[in-house]
PyMOL Python script that loads the backbone (N, CA, C, O; Angstrom):
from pymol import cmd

cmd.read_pdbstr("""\
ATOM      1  N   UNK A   1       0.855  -1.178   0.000  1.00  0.00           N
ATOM      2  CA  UNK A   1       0.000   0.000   0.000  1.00  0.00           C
ATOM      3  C   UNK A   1       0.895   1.234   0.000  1.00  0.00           C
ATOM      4  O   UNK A   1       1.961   1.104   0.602  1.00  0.00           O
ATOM      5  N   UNK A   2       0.639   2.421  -0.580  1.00  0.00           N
ATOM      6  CA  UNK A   2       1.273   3.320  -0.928  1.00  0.00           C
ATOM      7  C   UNK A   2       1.403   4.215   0.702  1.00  0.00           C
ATOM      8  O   UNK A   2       0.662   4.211   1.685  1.00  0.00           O
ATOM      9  N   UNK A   3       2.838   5.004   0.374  1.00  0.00           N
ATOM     10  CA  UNK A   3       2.560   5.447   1.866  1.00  0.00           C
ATOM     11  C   UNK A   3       1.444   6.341   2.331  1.00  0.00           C
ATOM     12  O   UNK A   3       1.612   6.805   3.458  1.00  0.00           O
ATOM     13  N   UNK A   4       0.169   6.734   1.608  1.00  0.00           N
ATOM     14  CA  UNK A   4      -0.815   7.766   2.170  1.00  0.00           C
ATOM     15  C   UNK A   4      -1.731   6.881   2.581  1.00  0.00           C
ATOM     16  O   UNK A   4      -2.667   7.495   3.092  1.00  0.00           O
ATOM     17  N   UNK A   5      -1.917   5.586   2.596  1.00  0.00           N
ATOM     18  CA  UNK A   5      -2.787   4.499   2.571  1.00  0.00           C
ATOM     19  C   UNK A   5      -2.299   3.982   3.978  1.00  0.00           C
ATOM     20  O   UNK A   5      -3.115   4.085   4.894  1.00  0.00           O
ATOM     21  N   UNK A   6      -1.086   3.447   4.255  1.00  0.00           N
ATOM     22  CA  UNK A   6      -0.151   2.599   4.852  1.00  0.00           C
ATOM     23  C   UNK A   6      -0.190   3.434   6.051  1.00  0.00           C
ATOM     24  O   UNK A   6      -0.675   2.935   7.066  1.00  0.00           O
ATOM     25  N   UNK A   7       0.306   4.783   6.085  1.00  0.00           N
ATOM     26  CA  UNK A   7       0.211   5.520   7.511  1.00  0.00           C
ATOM     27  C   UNK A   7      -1.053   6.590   8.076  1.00  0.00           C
ATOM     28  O   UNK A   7      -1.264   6.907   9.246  1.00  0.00           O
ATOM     29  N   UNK A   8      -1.542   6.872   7.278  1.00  0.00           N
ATOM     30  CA  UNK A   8      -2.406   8.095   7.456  1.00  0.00           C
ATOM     31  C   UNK A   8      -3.955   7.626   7.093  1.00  0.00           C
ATOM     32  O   UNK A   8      -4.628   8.654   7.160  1.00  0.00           O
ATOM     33  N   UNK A   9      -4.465   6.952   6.879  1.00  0.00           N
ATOM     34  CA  UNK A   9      -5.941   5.905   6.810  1.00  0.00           C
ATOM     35  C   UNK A   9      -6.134   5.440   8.248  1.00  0.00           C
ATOM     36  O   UNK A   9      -7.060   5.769   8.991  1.00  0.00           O
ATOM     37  N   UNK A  10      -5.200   4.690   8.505  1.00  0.00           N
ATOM     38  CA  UNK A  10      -5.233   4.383   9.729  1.00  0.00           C
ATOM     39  C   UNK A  10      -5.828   5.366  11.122  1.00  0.00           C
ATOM     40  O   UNK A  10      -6.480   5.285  12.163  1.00  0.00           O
ATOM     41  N   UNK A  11      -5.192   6.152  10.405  1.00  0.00           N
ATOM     42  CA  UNK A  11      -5.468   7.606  11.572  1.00  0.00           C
ATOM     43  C   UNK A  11      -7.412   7.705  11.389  1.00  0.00           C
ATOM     44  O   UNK A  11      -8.335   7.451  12.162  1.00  0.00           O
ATOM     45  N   UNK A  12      -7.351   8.123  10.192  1.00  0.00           N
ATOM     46  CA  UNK A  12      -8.718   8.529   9.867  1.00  0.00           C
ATOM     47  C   UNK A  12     -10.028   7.132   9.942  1.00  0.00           C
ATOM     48  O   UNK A  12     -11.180   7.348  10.319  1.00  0.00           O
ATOM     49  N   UNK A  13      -9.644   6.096   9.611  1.00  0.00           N
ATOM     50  CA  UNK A  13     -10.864   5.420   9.636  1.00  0.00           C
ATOM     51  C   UNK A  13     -11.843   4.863  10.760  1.00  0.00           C
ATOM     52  O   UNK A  13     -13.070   4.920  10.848  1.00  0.00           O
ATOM     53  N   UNK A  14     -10.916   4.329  11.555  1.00  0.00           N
ATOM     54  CA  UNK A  14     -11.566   3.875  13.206  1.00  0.00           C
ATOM     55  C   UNK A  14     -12.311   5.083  13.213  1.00  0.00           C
ATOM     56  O   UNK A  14     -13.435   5.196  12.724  1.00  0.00           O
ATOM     57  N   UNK A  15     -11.424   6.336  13.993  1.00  0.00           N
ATOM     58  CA  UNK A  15     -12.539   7.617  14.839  1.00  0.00           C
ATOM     59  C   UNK A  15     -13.537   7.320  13.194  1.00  0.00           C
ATOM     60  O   UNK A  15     -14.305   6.381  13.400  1.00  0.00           O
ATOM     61  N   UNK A  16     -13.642   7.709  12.153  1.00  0.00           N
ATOM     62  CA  UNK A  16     -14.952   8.255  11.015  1.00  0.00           C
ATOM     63  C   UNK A  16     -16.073   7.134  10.989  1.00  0.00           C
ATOM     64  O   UNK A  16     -17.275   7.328  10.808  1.00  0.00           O
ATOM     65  N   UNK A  17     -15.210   5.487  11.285  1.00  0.00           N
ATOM     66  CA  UNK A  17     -16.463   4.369  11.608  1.00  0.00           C
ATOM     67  C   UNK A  17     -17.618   4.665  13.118  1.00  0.00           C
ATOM     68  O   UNK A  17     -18.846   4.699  13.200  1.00  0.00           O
ATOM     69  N   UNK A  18     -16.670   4.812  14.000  1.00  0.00           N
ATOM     70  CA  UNK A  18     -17.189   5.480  15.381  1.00  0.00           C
ATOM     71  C   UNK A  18     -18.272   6.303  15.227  1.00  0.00           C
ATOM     72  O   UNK A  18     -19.430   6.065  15.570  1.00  0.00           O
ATOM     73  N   UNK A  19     -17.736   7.517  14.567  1.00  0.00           N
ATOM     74  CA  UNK A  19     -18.783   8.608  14.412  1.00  0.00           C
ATOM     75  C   UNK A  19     -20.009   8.728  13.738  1.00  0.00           C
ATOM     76  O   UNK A  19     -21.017   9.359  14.055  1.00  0.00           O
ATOM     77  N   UNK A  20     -19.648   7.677  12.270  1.00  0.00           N
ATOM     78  CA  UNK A  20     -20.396   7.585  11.217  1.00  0.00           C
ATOM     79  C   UNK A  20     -20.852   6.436  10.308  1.00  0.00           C
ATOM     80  O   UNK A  20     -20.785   6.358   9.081  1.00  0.00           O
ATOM     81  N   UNK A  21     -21.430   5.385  11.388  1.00  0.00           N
ATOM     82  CA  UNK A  21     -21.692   3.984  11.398  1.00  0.00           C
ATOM     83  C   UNK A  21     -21.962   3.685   9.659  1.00  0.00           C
ATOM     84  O   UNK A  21     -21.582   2.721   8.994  1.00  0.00           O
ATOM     85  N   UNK A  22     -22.731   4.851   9.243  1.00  0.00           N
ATOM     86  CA  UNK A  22     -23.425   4.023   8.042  1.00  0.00           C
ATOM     87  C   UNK A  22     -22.422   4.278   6.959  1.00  0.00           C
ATOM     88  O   UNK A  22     -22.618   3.706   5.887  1.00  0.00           O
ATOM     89  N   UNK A  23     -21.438   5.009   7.077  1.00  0.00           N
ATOM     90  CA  UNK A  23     -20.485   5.087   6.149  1.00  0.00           C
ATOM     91  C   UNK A  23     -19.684   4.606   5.629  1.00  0.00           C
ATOM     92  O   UNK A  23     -18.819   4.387   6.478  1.00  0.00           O
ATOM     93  N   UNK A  24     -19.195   4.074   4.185  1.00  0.00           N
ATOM     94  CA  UNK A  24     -18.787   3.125   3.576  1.00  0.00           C
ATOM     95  C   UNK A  24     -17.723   3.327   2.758  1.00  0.00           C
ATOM     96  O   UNK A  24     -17.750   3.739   1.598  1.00  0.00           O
ATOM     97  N   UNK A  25     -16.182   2.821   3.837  1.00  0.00           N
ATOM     98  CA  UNK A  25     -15.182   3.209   2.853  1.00  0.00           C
ATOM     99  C   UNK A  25     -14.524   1.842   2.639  1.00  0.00           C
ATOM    100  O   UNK A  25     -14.465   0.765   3.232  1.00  0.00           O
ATOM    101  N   UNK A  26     -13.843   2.648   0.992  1.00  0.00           N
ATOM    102  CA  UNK A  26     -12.861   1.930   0.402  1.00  0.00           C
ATOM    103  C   UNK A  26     -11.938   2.368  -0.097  1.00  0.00           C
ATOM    104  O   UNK A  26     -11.884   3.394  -0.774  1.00  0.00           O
ATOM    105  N   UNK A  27     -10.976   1.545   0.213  1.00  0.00           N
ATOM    106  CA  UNK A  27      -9.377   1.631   0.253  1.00  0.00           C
ATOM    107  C   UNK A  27      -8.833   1.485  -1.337  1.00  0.00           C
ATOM    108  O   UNK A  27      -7.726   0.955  -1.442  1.00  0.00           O
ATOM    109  N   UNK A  28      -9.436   1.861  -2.471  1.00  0.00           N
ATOM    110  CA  UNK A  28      -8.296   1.960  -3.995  1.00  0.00           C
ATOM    111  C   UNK A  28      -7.183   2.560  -4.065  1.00  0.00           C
ATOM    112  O   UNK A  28      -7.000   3.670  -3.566  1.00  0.00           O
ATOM    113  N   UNK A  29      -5.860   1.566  -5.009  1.00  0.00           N
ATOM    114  CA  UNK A  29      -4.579   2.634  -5.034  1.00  0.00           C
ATOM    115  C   UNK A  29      -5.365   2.780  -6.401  1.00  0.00           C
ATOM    116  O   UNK A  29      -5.811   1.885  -7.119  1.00  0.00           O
ATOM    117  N   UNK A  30      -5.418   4.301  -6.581  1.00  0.00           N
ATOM    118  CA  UNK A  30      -5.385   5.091  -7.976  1.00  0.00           C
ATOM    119  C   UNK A  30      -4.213   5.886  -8.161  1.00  0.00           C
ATOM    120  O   UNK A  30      -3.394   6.318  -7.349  1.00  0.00           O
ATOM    121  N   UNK A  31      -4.312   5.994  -9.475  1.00  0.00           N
ATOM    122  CA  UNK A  31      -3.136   7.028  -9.881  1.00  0.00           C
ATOM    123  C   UNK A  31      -4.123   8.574 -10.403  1.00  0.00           C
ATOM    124  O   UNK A  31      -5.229   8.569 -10.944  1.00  0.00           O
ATOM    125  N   UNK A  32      -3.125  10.012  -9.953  1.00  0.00           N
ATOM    126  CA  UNK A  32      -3.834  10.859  -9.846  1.00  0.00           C
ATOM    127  C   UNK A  32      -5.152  10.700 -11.229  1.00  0.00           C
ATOM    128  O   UNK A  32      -6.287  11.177 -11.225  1.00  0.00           O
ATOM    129  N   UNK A  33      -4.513   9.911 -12.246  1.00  0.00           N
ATOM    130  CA  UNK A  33      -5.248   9.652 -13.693  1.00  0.00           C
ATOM    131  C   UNK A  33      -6.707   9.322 -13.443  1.00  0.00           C
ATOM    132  O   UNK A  33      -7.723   9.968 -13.698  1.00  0.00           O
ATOM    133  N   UNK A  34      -6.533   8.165 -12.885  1.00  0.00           N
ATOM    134  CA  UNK A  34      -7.569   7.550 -12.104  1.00  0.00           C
ATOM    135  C   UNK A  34      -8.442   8.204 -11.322  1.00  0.00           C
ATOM    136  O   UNK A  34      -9.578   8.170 -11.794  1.00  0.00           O
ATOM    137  N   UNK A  35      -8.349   8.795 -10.290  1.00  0.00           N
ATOM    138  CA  UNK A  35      -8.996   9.474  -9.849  1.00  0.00           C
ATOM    139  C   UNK A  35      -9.693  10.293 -10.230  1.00  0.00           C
ATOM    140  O   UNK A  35     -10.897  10.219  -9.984  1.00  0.00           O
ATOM    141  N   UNK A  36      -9.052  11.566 -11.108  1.00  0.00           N
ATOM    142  CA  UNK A  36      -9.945  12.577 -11.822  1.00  0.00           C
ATOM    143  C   UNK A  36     -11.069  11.526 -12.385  1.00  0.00           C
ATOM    144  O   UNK A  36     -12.222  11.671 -11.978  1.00  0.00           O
ATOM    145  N   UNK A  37     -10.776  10.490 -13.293  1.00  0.00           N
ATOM    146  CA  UNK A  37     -11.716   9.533 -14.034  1.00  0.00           C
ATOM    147  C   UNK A  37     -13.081   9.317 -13.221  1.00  0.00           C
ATOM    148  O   UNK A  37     -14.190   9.674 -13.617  1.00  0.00           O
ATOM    149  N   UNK A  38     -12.746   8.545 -11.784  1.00  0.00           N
ATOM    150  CA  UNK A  38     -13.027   8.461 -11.012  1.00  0.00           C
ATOM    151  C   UNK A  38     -14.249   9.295 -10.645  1.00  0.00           C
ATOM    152  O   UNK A  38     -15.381   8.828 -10.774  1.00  0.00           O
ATOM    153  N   UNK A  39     -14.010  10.613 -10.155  1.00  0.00           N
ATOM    154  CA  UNK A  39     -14.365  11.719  -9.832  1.00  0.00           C
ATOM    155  C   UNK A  39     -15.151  11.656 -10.937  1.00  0.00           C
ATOM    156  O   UNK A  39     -16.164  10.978 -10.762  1.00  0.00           O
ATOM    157  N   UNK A  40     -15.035  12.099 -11.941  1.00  0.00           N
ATOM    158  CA  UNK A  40     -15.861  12.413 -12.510  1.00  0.00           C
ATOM    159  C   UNK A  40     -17.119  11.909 -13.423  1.00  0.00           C
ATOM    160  O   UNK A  40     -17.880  12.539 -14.157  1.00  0.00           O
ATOM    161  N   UNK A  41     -17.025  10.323 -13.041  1.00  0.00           N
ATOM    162  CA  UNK A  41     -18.167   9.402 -13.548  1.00  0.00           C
ATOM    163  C   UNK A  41     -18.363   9.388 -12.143  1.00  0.00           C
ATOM    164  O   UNK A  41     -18.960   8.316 -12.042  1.00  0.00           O
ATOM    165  N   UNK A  42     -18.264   9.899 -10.815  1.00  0.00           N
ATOM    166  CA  UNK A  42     -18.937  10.085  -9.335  1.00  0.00           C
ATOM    167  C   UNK A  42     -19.171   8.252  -8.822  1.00  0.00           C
ATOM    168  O   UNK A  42     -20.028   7.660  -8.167  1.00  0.00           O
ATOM    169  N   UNK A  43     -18.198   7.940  -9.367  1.00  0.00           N
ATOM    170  CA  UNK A  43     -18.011   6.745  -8.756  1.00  0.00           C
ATOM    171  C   UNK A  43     -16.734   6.490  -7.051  1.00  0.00           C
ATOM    172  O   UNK A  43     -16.525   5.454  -6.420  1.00  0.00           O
ATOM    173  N   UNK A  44     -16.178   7.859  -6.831  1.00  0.00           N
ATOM    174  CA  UNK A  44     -15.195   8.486  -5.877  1.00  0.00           C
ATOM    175  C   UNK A  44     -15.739   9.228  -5.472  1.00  0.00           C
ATOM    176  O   UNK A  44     -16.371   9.925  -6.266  1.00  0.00           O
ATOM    177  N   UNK A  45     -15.844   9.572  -3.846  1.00  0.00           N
ATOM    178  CA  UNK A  45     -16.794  10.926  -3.455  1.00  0.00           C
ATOM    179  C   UNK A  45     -15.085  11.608  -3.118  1.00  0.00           C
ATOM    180  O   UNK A  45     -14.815  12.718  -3.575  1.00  0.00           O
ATOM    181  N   UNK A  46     -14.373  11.080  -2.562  1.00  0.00           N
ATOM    182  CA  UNK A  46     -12.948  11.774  -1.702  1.00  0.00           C
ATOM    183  C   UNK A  46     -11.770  11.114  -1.971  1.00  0.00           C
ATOM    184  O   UNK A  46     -11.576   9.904  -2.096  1.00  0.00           O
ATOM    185  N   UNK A  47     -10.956  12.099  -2.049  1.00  0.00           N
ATOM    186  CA  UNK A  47      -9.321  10.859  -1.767  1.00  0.00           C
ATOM    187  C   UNK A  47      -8.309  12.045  -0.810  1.00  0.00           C
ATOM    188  O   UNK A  47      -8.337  13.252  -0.566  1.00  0.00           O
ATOM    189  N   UNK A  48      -7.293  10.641  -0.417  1.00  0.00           N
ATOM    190  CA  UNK A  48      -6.051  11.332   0.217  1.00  0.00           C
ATOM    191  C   UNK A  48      -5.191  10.950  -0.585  1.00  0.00           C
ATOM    192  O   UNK A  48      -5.051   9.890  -1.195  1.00  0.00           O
ATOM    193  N   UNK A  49      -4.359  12.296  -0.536  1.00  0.00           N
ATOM    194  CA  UNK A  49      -3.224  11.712  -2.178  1.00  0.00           C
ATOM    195  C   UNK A  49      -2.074  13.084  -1.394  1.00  0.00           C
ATOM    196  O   UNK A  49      -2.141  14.048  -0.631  1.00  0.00           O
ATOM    197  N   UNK A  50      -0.914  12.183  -2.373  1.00  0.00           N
ATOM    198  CA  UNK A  50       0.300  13.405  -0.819  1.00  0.00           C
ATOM    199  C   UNK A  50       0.388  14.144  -1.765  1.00  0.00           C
ATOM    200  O   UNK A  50       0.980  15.091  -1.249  1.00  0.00           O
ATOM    201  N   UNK A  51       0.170  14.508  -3.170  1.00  0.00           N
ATOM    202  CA  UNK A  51       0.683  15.859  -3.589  1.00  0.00           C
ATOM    203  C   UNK A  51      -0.658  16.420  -4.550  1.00  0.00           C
ATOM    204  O   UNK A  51      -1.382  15.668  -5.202  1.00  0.00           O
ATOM    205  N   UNK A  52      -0.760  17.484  -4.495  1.00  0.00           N
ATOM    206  CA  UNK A  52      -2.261  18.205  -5.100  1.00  0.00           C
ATOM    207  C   UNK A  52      -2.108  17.559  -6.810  1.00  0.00           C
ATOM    208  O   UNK A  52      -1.099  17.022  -7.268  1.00  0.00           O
ATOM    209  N   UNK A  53      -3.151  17.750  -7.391  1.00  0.00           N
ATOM    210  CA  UNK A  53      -3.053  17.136  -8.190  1.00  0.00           C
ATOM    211  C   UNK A  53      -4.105  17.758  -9.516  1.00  0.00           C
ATOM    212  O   UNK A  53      -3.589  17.852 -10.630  1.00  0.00           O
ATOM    213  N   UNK A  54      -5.672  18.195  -9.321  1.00  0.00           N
ATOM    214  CA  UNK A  54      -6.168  18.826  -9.330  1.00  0.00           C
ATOM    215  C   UNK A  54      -6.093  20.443  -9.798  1.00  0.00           C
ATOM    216  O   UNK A  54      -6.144  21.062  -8.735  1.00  0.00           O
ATOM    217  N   UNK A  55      -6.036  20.994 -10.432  1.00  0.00           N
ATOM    218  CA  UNK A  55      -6.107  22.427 -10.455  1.00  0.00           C
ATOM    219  C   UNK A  55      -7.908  23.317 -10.436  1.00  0.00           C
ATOM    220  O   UNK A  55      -8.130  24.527 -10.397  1.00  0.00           O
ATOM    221  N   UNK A  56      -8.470  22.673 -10.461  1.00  0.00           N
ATOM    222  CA  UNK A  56     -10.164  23.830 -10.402  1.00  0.00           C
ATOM    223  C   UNK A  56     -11.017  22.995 -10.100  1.00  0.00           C
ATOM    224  O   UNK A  56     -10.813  21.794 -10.276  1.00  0.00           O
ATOM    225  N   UNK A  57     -12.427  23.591  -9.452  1.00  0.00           N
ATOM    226  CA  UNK A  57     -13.524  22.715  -9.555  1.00  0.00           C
ATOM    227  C   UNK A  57     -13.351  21.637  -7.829  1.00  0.00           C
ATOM    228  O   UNK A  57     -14.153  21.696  -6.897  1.00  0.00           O
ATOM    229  N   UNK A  58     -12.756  21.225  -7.855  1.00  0.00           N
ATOM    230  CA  UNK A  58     -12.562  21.163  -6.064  1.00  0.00           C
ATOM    231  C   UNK A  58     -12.222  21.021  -5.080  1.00  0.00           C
ATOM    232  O   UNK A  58     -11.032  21.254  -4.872  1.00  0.00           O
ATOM    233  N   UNK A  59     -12.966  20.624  -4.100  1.00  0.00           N
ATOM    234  CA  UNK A  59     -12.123  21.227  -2.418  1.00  0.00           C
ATOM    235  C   UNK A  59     -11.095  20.819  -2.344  1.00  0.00           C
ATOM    236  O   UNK A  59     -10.760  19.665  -2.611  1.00  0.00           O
ATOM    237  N   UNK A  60     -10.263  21.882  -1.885  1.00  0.00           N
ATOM    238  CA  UNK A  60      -9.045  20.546  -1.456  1.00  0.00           C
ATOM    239  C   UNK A  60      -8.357  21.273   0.090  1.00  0.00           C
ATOM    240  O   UNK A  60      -8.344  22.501   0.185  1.00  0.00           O
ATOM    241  N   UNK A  61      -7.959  20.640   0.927  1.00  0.00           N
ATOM    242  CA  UNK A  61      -7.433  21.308   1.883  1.00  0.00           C
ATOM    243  C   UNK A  61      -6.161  20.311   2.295  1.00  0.00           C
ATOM    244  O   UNK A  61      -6.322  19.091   2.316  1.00  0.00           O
ATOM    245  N   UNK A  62      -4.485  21.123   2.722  1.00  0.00           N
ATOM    246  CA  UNK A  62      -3.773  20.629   3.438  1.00  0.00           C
ATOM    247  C   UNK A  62      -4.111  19.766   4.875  1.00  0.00           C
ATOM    248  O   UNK A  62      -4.761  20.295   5.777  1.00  0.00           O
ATOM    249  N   UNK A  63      -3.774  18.869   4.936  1.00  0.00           N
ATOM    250  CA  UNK A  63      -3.813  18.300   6.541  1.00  0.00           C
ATOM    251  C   UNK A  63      -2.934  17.819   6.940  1.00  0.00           C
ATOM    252  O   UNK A  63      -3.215  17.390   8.059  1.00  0.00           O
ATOM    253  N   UNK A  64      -1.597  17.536   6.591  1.00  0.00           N
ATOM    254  CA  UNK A  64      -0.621  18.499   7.541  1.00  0.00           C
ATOM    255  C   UNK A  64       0.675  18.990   6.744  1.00  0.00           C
ATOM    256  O   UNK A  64       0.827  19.201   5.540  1.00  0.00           O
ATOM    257  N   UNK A  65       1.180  19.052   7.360  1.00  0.00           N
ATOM    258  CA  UNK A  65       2.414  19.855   6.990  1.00  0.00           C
ATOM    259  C   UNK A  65       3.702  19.227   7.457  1.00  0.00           C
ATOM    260  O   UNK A  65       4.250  19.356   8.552  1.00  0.00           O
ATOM    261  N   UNK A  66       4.179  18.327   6.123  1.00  0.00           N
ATOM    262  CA  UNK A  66       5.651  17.555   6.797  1.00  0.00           C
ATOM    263  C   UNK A  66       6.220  17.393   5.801  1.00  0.00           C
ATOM    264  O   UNK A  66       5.894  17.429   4.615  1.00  0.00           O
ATOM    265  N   UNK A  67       7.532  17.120   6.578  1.00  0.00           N
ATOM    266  CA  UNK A  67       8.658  17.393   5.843  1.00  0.00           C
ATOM    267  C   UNK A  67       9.669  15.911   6.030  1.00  0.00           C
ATOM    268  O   UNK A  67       9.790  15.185   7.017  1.00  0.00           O
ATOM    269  N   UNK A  68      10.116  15.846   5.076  1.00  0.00           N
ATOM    270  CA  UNK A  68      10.491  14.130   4.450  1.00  0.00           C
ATOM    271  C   UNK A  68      12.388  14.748   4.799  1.00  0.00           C
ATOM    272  O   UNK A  68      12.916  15.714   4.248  1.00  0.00           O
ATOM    273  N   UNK A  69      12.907  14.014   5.629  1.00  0.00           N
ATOM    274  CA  UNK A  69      14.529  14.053   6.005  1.00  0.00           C
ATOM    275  C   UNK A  69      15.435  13.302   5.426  1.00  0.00           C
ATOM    276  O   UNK A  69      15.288  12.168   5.883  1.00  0.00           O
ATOM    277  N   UNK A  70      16.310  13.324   4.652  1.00  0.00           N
ATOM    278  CA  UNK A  70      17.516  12.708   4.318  1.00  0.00           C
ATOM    279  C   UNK A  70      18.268  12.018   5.290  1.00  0.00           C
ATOM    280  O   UNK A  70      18.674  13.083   5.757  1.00  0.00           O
ATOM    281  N   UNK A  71      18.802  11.194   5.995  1.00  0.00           N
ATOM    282  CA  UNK A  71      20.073  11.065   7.237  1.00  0.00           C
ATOM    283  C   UNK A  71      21.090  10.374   5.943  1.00  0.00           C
ATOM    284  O   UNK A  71      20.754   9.595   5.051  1.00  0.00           O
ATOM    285  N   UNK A  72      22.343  10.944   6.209  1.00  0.00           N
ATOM    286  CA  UNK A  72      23.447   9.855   5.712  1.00  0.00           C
ATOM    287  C   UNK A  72      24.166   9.523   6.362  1.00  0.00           C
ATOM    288  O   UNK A  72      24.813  10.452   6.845  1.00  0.00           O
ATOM    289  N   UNK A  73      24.485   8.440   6.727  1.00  0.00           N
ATOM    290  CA  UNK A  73      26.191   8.153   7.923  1.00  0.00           C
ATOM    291  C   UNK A  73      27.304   8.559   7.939  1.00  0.00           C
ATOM    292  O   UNK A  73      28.008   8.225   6.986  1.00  0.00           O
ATOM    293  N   UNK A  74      27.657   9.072   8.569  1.00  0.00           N
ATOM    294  CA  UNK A  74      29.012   9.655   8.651  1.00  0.00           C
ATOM    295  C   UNK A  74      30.557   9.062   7.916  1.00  0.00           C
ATOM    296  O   UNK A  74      31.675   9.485   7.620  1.00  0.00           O
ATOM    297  N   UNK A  75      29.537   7.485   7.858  1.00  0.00           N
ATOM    298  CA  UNK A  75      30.672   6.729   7.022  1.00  0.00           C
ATOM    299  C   UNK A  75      30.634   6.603   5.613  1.00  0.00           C
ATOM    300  O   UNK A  75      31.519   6.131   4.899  1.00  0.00           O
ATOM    301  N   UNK A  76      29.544   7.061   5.272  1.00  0.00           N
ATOM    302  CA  UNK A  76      29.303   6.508   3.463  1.00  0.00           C
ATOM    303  C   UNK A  76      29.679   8.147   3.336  1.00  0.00           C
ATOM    304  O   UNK A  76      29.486   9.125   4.059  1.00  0.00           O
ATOM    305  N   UNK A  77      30.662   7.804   1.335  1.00  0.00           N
ATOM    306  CA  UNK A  77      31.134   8.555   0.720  1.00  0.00           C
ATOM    307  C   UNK A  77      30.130  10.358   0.691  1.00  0.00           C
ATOM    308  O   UNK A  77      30.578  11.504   0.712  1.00  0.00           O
ATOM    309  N   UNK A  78      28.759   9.862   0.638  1.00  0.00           N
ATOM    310  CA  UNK A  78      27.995  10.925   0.224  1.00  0.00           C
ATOM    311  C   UNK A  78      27.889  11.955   1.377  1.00  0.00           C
ATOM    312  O   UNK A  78      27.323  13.032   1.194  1.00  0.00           O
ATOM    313  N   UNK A  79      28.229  11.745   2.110  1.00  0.00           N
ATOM    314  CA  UNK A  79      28.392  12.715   3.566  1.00  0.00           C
ATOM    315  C   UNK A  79      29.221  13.439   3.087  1.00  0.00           C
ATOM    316  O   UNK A  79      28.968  14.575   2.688  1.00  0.00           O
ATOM    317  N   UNK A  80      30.965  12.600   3.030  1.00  0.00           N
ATOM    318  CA  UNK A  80      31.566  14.302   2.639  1.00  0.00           C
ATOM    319  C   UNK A  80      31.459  14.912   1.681  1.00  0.00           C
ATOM    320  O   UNK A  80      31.919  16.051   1.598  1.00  0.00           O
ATOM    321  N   UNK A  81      30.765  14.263   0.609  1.00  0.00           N
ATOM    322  CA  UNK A  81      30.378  14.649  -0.561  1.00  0.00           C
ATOM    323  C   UNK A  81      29.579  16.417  -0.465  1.00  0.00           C
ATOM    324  O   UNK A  81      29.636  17.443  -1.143  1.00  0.00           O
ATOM    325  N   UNK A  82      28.813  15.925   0.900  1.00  0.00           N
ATOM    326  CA  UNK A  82      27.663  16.838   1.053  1.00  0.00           C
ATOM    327  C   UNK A  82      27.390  17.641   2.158  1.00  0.00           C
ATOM    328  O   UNK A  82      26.387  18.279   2.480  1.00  0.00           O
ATOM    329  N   UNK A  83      28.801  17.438   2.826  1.00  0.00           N
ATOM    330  CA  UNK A  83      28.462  17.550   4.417  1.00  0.00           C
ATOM    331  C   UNK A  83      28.266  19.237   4.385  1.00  0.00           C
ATOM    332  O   UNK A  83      27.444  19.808   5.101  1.00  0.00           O
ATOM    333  N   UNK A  84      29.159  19.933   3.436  1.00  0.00           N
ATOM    334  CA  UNK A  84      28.883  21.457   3.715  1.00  0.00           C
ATOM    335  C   UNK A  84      27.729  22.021   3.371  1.00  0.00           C
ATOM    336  O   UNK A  84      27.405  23.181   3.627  1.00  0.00           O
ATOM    337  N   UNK A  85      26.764  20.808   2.493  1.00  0.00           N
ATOM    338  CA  UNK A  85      25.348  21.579   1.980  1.00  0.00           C
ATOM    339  C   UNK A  85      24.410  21.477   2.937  1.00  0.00           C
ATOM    340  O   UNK A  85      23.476  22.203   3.276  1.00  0.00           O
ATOM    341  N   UNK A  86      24.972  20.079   3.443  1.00  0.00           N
ATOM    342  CA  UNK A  86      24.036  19.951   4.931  1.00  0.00           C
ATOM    343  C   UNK A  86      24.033  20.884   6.100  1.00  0.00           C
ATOM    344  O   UNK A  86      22.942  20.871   6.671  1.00  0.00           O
ATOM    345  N   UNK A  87      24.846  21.630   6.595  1.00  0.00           N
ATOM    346  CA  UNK A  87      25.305  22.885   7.194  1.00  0.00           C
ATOM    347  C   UNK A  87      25.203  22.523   8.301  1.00  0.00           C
ATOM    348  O   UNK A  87      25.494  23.280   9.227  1.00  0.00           O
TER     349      UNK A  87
END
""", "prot")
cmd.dss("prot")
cmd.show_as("cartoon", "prot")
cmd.util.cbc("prot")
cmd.orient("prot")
């Protein structure tokens, strides 16, 4: 499962079953392609997708705000390669 599926579903589905018994989700990997498709024969009411994709026509809102880290070891070549960009 892709990582927006794999970590962040999890979050959302328990509490939205809790709250909203009669509601009926499903888990598709689409590609952004797909989706618009999707969307627009209204066979998709929503998706979570990590990068916007969409330009007009609808909602879309951030939910959260993160930031993806590099680490390299001090022992592999690409450190000193990079160590002064790393600062």
């Amino acid at each position: 499962m892709a990582f927006t599926g794999a970590y962040l579903l999890p979050l959302f589905v328990a509490s939205l079953a809790k709250k909203y018994p009669e509601l009926q989700v499903e888990i598709p990997e689409l590609t952004s392609k797909e989706m618009v498709m999707h969307f627009e024969d209204v066979s998709l009411d929503g998706a979570i997708t990590m990068a916007p994709f969409i330009k007009e026509g609808y909602y879309e809102e951030d939910l959260f705000k993160e930031s993806f880290v590099l680490y390299i070891s001090p022992k592999h070549p690409l450190f000193k390669k990079n160590s002064s960009a790393m600062g």
